[in-house]
Phi, psi and omega in degrees: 000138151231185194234151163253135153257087196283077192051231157328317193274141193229113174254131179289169151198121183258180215269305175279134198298129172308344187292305184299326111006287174315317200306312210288296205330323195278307170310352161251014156227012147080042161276161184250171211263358161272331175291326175278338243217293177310313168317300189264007171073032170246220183237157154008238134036282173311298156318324202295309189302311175332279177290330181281345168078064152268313163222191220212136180280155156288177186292320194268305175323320192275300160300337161284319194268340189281321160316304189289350250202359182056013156243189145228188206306325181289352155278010180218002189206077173001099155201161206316133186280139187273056168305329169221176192293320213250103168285124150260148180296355194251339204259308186307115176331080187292127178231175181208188176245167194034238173279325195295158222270052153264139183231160168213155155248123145271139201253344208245136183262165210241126163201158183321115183079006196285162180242340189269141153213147209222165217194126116342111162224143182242099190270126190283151144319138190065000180259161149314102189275180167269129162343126170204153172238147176158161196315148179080224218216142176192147195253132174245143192216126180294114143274341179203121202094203196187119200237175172280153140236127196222124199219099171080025200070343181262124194281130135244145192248104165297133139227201205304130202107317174227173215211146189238112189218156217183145158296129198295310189277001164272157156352066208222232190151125164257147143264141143257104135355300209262193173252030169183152196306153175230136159276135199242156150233155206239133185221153188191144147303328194291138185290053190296358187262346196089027196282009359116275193316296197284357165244027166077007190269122195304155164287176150299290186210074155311145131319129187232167185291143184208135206355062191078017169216212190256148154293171169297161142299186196262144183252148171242128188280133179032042185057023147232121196325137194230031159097224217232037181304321192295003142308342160344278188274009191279335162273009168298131202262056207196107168252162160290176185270000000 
């Protein structure tokens, strides 16, 4: 990996494209760009997009599919270590993940059992996030500006000040509405840092071994995991590209 610097801003990057990256990863472990796409609760379309390095995942997105892919997030993505309780605003590393013009500071430290992990976020105008259902719980609370969140088809317009909290597995999606940026702070379950990983702590529901290799993921309906239907299909010999 390497890092760029711009003043403040601090951009990860590597030497190999995440897509392509995403890519392989899903073709040594014979997934189909639907499985992976159900599994982690986005769409198609999206992964698809995804591996051609058309669009760039948000943080959480990215950390749903490297999850679903038996790895995590911390293999395809620098980033700042939660080493002490305390963050200064003058100090913290601004990141992104590729290209995406979404930035984050991380604020939440990492230690044995913690569950929260938070985030700064800064969303330029007009943008869109991608639809995503997955596991756990999460709070968007405005410090500044004023964006859409929409959970489940239902639109609520945040601004400075108010905040919004929900099940992870239901649907969900951000917009900035407006012209100008907004700042979130993002509190979640989800292991977006990998912090999981680097303490050695098993996943939920990795990729697991199937007759000496990898299993399917798990398909999820609106991001909930529905068991081990995709037995089905395990023998199918005709994968997608």
């Amino acid at each position: 990996m390497t890092d760029t610097t711009t003043g403040a801003e601090t951009i990860q990057t590597a030497n190999v494209p995440l897509g392509k990256r995403l890519r392989e990863r899903r073709k040594e472990l014979g997934f189909t760009l639907k499985e992976v796409a159900d599994a982690a609760g986005l769409s198609v379309g999206f992964i698809s997009q995804i591996e051609r390095a058309i669009t760039t995942p948000s943080l959480s997105s990215l950390a749903s599919v490297a999850h679903v892919l038996g790895t995590d997030v911390s293999e395809f993505l620098s980033q700042p270590r939660g080493d002490t309780p305390a963050t200064r605003h003058n100090e913290r590393p601004i990141y992104a993940v590729g290209g995406n013009s979404l930035t984050y500071e991380r604020i939440s430290a990492s230690f044995p059992g913690n569950v929260l992990r938070s985030v700064i976020i800064h969303e330029p105008p007009g943008h869109r996030s991608e639809p995503i259902a997955h596991e756990g719980e999460e709070i968007f609370f405005i410090l500044d500006g004023s964006i859409t969140v929409e959970v489940e088809g239902e639109r609520t317009i945040l601004e400075a000040g108010d905040s919004i909290h929900f099940p992870s597995t239901r649907t969900h999606s951000t917009w900035n509405h407006t012209d100008r940026p907004a700042t979130i702070l993002h509190t979640c379950t989800m292991d977006v840092f990998g912090d999981e990983h680097a303490t050695g702590a098993a996943g939920s529901d990795l990729a697991v071994r199937r007759n000496g290799s990898r299993k399917k993921p798990p398909v999820r309906q609106r991001g909930l995991a529905t068991g081990d239907h995709l037995s089905a299909i395990q023998n199918k010999s005709t994968r997608e590209d």
